[in-house]
N, C-alpha and C positions, 0 to 999 in steps of 0.2 A: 609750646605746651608747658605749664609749670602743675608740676607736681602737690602734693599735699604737705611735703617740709617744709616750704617759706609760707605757706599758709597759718598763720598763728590762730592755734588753738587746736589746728586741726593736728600735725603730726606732733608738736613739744607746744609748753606752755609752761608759764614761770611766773608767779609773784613773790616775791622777794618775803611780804610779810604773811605768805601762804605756806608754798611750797612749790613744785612742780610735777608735771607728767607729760608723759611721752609715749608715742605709740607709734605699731605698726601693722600695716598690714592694709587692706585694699582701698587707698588711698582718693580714691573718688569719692566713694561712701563717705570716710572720714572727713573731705572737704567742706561734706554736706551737715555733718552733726557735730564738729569741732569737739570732738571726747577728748580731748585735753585740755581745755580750756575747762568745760563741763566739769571734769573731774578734779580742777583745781578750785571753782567754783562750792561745791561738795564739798571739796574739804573744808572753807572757809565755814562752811555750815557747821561744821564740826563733824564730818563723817569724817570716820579712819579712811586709809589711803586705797586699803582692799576694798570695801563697801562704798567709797567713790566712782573707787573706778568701776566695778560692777554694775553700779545705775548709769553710769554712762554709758557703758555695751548696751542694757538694756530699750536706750532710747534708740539704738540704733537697730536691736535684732528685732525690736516691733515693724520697722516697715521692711528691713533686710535680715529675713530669717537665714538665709546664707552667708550672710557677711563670717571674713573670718580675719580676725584680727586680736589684736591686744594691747595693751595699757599695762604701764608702769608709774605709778606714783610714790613722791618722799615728801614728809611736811618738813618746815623748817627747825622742825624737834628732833628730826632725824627719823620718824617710823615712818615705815615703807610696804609698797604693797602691790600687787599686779593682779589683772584679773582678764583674760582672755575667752573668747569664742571661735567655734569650726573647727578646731584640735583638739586631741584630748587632753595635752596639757600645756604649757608654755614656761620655761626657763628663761631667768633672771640671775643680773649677779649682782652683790652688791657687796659695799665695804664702807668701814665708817671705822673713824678714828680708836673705838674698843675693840675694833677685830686685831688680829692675826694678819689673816688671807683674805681674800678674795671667796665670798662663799654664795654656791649656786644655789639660786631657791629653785624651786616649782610649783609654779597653782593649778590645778585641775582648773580647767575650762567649764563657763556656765551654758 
């Protein structure tokens, strides 16, 4: 059985002249609607990295209103953003060359 990690698009996805995203959570689903890939896609449209990944949950809680899972995305400019479903919220960390530390974000769940 292989899971939804080596599956590209479905658990990370990456273009170099985009950015990337990665998720997790119930990994059947995700094999089915590749919201990584999707969410990298979006960004190339020029959506921010929160509003990417948001339509891509949303393609997915149209036919699995239960799914629960989440999406992190960074463009190549450096802004970042996560957007999750079936919790109430989901934690994130990120760091980038003007931080300090290591700093934990959180996005309420759509």
């Amino acid at each position: 059985r292989v899971g939804d990690s080596p599956i590209a698009g479905a658990g990370a996805y990456v273009d170099n002249d985009v950015g990337g995203a990665a998720g997790t959570g119930d990994g059947d689903v995700m094999m089915r609607f590749l919201p990584s890939h999707q969410t990298v896609e979006n960004m190339r449209q020029g959506m921010a990295p929160d509003a990417a990944a948001i339509d891509a949950l949303k393609k997915i809680i149209r036919y699995y209103p239960k799914f629960v899972g989440a999406l992190v995305a960074a463009t190549v400019n450096g802004t970042y953003g996560a957007a999750c479903h079936g919790i109430p919220s989901f934690h994130y960390s990120v760091r980038s060359p003007s931080m300090q530390h290591v700093t934990v974000m959180e996005v309420p769940c759509v």
